[in-house]
TORNU-945874 format. One record per residue (C-alpha): x, y, z. Coordinates in steps of 0.2 Angstrom, whole numbers, plus 5000, padded with zeros to 4 digits. Layout:
<rs>
((X Y Z))
...
</rs>
This chain:
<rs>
((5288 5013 4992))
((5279 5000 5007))
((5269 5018 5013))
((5265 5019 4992))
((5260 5000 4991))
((5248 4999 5007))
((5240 5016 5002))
((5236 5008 4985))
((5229 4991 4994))
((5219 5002 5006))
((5211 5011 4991))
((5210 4993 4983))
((5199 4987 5000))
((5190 5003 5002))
((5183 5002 4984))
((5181 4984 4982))
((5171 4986 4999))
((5161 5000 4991))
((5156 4988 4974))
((5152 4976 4986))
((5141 4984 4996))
((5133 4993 4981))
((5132 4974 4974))
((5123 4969 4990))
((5111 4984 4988))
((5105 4980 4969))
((5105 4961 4973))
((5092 4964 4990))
((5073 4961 4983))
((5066 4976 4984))
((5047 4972 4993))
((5039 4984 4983))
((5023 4974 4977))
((5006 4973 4987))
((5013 4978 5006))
((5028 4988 5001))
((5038 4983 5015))
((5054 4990 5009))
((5047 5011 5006))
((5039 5005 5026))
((5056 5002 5034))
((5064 5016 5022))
((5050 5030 5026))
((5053 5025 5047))
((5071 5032 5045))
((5067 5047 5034))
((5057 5052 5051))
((5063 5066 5062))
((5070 5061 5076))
((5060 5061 5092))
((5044 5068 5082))
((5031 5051 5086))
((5018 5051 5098))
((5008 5034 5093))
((5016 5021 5083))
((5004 5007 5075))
((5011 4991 5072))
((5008 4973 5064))
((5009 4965 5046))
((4999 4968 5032))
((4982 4971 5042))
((4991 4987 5050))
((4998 4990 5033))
((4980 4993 5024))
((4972 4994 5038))
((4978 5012 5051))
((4982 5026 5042))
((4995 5037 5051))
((4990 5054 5038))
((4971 5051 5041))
((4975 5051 5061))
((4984 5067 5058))
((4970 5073 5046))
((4956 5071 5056))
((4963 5073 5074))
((4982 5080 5072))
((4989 5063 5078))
((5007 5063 5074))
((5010 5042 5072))
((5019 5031 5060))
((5012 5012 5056))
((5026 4999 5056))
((5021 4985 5047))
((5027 4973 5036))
((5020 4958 5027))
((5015 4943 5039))
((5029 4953 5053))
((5032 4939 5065))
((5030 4947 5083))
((5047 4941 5087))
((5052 4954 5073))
((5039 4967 5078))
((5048 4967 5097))
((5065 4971 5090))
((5056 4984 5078))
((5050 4991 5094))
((5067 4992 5101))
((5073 4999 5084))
((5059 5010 5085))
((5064 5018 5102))
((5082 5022 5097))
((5078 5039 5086))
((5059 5040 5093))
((5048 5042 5110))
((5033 5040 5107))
((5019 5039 5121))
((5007 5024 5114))
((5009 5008 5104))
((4995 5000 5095))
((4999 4982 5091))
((4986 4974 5079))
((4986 4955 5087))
((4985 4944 5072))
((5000 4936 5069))
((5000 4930 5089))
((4990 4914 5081))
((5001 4913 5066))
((5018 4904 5064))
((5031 4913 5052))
((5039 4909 5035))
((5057 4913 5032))
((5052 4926 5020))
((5042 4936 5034))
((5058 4937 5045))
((5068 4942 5029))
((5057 4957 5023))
((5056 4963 5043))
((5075 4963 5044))
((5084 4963 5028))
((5081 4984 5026))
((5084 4988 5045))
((5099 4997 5048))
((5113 4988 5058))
((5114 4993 5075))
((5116 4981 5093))
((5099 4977 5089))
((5098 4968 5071))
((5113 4961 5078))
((5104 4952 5091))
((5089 4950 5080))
((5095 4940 5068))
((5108 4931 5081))
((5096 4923 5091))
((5083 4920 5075))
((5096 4909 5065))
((5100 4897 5083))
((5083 4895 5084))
((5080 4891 5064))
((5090 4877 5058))
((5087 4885 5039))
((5093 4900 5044))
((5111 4905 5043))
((5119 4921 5050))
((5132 4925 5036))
((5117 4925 5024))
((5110 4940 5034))
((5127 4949 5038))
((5131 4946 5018))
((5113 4945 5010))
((5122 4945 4991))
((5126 4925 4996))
((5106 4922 4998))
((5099 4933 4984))
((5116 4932 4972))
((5106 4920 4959))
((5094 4934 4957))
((5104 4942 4945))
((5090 4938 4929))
((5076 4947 4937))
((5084 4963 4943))
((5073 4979 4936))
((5075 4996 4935))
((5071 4999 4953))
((5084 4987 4958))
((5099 4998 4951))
((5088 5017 4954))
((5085 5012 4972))
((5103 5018 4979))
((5096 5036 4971))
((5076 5035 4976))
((5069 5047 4987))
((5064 5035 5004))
((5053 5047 5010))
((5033 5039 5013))
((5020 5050 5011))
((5008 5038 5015))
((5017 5035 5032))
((5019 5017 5032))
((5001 5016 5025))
((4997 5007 5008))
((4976 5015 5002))
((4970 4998 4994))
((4957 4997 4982))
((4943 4985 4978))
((4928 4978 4985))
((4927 4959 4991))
((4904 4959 4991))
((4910 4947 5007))
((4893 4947 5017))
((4904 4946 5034))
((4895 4956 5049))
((4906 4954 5062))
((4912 4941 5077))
((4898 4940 5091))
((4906 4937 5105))
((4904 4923 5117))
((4913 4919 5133))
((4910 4899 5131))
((4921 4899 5118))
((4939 4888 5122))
((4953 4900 5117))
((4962 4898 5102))
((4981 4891 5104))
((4995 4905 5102))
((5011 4900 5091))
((5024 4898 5107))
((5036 4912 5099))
((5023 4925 5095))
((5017 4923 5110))
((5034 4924 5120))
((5038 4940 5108))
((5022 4947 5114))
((5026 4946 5133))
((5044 4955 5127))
((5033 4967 5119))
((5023 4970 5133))
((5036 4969 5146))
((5045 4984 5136))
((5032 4995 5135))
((5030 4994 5152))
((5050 4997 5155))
((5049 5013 5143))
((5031 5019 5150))
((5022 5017 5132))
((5004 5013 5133))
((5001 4999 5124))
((4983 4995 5115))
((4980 4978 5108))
((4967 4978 5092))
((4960 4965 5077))
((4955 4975 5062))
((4941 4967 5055))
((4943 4951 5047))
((4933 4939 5041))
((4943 4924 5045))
((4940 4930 5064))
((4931 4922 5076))
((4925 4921 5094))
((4940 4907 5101))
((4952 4920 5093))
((4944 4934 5102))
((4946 4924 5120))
((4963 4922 5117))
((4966 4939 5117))
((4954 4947 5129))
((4960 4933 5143))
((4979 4938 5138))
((4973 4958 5140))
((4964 4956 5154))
((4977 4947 5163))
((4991 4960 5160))
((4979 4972 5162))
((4980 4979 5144))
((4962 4988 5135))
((4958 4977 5118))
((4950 4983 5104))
((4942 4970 5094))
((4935 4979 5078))
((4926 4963 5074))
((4914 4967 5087))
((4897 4969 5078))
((4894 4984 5092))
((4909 4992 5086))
((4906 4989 5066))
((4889 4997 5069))
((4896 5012 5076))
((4909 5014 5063))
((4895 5012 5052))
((4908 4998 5043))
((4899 4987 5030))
((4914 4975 5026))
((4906 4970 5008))
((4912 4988 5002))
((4925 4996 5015))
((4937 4978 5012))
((4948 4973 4998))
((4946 4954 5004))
((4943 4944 5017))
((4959 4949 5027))
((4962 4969 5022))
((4952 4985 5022))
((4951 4997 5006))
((4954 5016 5006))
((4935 5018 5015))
((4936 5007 5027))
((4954 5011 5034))
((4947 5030 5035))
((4932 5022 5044))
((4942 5014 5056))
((4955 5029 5055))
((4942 5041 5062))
((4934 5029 5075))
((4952 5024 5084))
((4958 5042 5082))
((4944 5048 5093))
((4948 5034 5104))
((4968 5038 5108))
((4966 5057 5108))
((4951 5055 5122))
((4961 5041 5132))
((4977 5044 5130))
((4975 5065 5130))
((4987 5065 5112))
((4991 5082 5106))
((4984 5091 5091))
((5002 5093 5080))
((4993 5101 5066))
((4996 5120 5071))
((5014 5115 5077))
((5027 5122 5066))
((5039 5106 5072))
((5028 5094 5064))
((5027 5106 5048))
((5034 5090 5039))
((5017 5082 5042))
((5006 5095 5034))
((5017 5094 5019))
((5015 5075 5015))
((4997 5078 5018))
((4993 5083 4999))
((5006 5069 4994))
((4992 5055 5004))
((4976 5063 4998))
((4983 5058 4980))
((4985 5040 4986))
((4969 5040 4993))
((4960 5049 4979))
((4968 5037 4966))
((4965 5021 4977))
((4943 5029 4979))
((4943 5031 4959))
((4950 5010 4957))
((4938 5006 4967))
((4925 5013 4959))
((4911 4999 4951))
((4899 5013 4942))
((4904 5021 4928))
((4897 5039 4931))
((4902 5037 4949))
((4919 5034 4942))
((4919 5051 4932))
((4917 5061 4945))
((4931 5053 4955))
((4942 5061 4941))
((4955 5072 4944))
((4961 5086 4933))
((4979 5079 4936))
((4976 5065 4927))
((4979 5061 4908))
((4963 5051 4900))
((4968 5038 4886))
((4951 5035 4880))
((4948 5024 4864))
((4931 5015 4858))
((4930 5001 4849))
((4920 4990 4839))
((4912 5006 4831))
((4896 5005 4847))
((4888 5021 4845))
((4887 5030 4862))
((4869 5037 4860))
((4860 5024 4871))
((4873 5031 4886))
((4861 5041 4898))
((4863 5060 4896))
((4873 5063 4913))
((4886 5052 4908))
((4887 5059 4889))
((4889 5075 4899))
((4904 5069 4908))
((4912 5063 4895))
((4910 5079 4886))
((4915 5088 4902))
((4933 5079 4899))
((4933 5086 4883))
((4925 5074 4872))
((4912 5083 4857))
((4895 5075 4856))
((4897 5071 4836))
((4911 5060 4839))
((4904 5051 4856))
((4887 5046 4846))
((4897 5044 4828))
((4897 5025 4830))
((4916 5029 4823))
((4933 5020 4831))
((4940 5033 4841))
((4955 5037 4853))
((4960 5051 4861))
((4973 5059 4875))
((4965 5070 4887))
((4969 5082 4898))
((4962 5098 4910))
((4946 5097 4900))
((4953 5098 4883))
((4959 5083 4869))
((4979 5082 4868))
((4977 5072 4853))
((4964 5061 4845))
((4962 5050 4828))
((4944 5042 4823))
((4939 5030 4807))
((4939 5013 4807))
((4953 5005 4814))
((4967 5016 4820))
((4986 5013 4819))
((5002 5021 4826))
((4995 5032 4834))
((5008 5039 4849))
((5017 5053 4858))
((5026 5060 4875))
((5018 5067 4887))
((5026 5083 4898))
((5033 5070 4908))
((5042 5062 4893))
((5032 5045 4898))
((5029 5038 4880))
((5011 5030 4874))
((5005 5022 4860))
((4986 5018 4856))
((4977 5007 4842))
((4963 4999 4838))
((4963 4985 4825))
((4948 4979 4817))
((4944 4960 4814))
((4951 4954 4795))
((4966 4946 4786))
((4976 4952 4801))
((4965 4947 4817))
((4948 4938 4820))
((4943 4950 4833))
((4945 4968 4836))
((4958 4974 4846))
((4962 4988 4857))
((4979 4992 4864))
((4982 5006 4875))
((5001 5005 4881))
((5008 5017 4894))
((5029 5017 4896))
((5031 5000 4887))
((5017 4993 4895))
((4999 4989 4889))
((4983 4993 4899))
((4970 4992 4889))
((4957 4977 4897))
((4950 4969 4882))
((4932 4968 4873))
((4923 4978 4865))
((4916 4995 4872))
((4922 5012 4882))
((4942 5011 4884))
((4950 5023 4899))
((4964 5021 4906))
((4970 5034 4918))
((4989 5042 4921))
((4992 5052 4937))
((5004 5066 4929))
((5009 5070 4950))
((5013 5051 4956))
((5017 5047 4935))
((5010 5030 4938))
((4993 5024 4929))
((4981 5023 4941))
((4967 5013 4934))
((4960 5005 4919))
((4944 5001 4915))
((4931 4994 4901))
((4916 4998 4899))
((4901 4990 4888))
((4887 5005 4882))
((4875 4994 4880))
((4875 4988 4897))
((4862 4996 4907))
((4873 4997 4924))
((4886 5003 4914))
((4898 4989 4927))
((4915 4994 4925))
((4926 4980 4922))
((4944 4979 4925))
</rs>
C-alpha cells in the first residue's frame, strides 16, 4: 500500500512539475517584436553541433546589421550572429562560453557598441531568460544578481514569479511556442526595412580627440571576452557598423583599446571605408542606429571579403555537411525580398519588387480614375491581372490577386462584405464605404486574419500577403494624381 501511495505522489510531483514548467514557458515574454531576441537564442540551438567557423556578436546593430546567410551567399562563410537587443557585454562573454559548449568556431566578430553603454534590467533578461541551463547561466545570472540589488536570483531560476501578472496579455504565440519550429532562417539576422534620408557621411577620424569613457562592466566583460578567445585560439575582430550617433572620442576609445591588446578594428564609420562599400547611409539605414536590407548586404559583402582573405575561411557551400546551409538559403532570400519591396518609396519600383508568391489585395477608392497613371505603371498593374477598362473606369474597385490572374473582384460604388479564404485558410475581408448617412468620409478597409491593413485616404490600396512566410508583408497607399506616385505607408 506505502509502494502504491509514494508511486501516486511521485506521478503527482512529476506532473505538477511538468504544468509548471509548461506554466513558466507560456508565462516567458516571448521577444518577438523588432530584434527577435527569442527566434536568435532559439535558432543558436537548432545549429549543428560543431558546424560554426565565424560567429558575429553584439545587440541590435549585429542583429540588422551582419547577415550570416549573405556571408555564406557571397563567400560560403558558415557563421551565425548572436545578438540580442542592447546585450550587455557581460551577457555577450557568457554567450561566448555558451557558444563554445556545442561550437568551435575559428573567428569572433564583436560589434563594440555597448562598451560605452550601461544596461537595463530588461537587456540582461532577453540575453538570459531563453538560454538553456548549464554551469554557465548558473554563474551568469549568480554573479549578475550580487552585483544588482534589483535583481533576485529566484526570479531567474523561477521566471513565472517575475512575469506571473502577465497573464492578460498572453497571445497566441505564447501558448503555440512550446510546438513552433525554433529553426532561423535568417541565422540570427533580422532584413529591416525603411529609409531614415539621414544626411550622415561618416566619422573622420582624428587622433586629438580625448577617448570616450567605457561603462566599468562592459569594459571588464570585454577583457573576459578577449582574455577567452585568446584561451580557446579564436581570432577576435572588433567593428562599429555605421551609426550616426558615432563619433571620433568613441572611435579613440576603441582603437587605443585594440591597439593595446593588439586586436585589428574595423570602424565602418570611417568615411574611407563608407566610400569603398559604396554605403550612402540616407538609403542603406533604417535610422540613425541600424542598417536596412541594402546596407547589411553592403556591409555583408565588404566584411566577408575581409575574413575569407585574413582569416583563410573555407568556402562550405559545395560541402555536403553544411547541406543545412544551402537549404535555409531560399528561406533568407524571402526575408530579404520582402524586407527590399517595404522599403521601396516609388511606386513602379515597388511593382517590380513583386513576387509571384504573393496574394495582391488591391482596392481603389474615392472613384479616382486611373488614366492619368503613366503607361509603364498601367502596364503593371495589368501584368498582375488587373483589365485596363476597370483601372481607368473611375469605378470603386477591389480585387484578390494572384499569379497574374484576379481571385475575386467586385467594382460599383461602395463595396460591402466582400471576403473569402485563401489556400492557406487565412480569412480576408475588403470594403469600401462611401461618404453619407453612414460616414463623412470614404473609407477603405482591407483586413487580413482579423487584422486591418489598409492605410487610409483616398487613392491606390495594396496590401501584399507572402503565401510562403503567410505574413503580410507590406501595405501601401497610393494617390494617382500625384506625379511621384510616393508611396505612403
Amino acid at each position: 500500500m506505502k509502494n502504491k501511495e509514494l508511486i501516486r505522489c511521485g506521478v503527482f510531483l512529476v506532473l505538477l512539475a511538468l504544468l509548471f514548467q509548461v506554466l513558466t514557458t507560456i508565462y516567458i515574454p516571448k521577444w518577438y517584436g523588432t530584434w527577435q531576441s527569442t527566434r536568435i537564442v532559439d535558432g543558436f540551438y537548432e545549429l549543428p553541433k560543431d558546424r560554426l567557423d565565424v560567429v558575429l556578436l553584439g545587440s541590435s546593430q549585429t542583429i540588422m546589421g551582419l547577415s550570416p546567410m549573405e556571408l555564406y551567399r557571397q563567400y560560403g562563410i558558415s557563421a551565425y550572429s548572436f545578438g540580442t537587443e542592447e546585450q550587455p557585454l557581460y551577457a555577450t562573454y557568457y554567450w561566448m562560453r555558451e557558444i563554445l559548449r556545442s561550437q568551435k568556431p575559428s573567428v569572433a566578430v564583436l560589434d563594440v557598441n555597448e562598451l560605452l553603454h550601461a544596461s537595463s534590467e530588461a537587456a540582461y533578461r532577453k540575453a538570459f531568460d531563453y538560454m538553456k541551463w548549464s554551469q554557465v547561466k548558473w554563474e551568469a545570472i549568480k554573479n549578475h544578481c550580487e552585483k544588482e540589488e534589483d535583481s533576485t536570483l529566484f526570479s531567474y531560476i523561477l521566471p513565472l514569479a517575475n512575469y506571473h501578472s502577465r497573464w492578460d496579455e498572453l497571445e497566441a504565440e505564447d501558448f503555440t511556442y512550446l510546438l513552433s519550429d525554433k529553426t532561423d532562417p535568417c541565422l540570427g539576422f533580422v532584413a529591416a526595412s525603411g529609409t531614415c534620408d539621414f544626411p550622415y557621411e561618416g566619422t573622420p577620424l582624428s587622433k586629438e580627440e580625448e577617448p570616450d569613457p567605457a561603462d566599468q562592466e562592459a569594459y571588464d566583460s570585454l577583457l573576459k571576452i578577449i582574455h577567452l578567445c585568446q584561451e580557446e585560439e579564436i581570432s577576435l575582430l572588433l567593428i562599429k557598423t555605421p551609426r550616426a550617433g558615432w563619433n571620433a572620442g568613441k572611435h579613440n576609445l576603441i582603437a587605443d583599446l585594440a591597439q593595446e591588446y593588439g586586436l585589428p578594428f574595423l570602424d565602418f564609420n570611417d568615411p574611407k571605408l563608407m566610400e569603398a562599400m559604396n554605403f550612402d547611409y540616407a538609403k542603406d539605414a533604417k535610422d540613425a542606429s541600424h542598417l536596412n536590407i541594402y546596407g547589411a548586404e553592403k556591409l555583408g559583402a565588404w566584411l566577408g571579403n575581409y575574413l575569407t582573405e585574413q582569416y583563410q575561411l573555407p568556402d562550405r557551400r559545395k560541402d555536403p555537411d553544411y547541406g543545412y546551409l544551402a537549404d535555409l538559403l531560399p528561406l533568407y532570400e524571402m526575408q530579404s525580398e520582402n524586407a527590399k519591396l517595404s522599403t521601396c518609396m516609388e511606386f513602379s519600383d515597388w511593382l517590380e519588387h513583386l513576387q509571384e508568391r504573393y496574394t495582391i489585395f488591391f482596392a481603389v477608392n474615392g472613384s479616382p480614375s486611373l488614366k492619368q497613371l503613366p503607361q509603364t505603371v498601367l502596364e503593371q498593374l495589368q501584368g498582375l491581372g488587373m483589365g485596363t477598362d476597370i483601372l481607368i473606369s473611375g469605378a470603386d474597385y477591389g480585387a484578390v490577386l494572384q499569379n497574374q490572374g484576379i481571385l475575386a473582384w467586385q467594382a460599383g460604388l461602395g463595396i460591402s462584405n466582400f471576403w473569402g479564404t485563401l489556400e492557406d485558410q487565412t480569412s480576408y475581408q475588403l470594403s469600401i464605404v462611401h461618404a453619407g448617412e453612414e460616414t463623412i468620409e470614404n473609407i477603405c478597409s482591407i483586413c487580413v486574419a482579423n487584422e486591418e491593413y489598409a492605410v487610409q485616404g483616398e487613392g491606390i490600396h495594396l496590401v501584399v500577403y507572402d503565401m510562403e512566410t503567410h505574413q503580410v508583408v507590406d501595405a501601401i497607399l497610393v494617390y494617382p494624381e500625384d506625379p511621384k506616385l510616393s508611396i505612403h505607408r
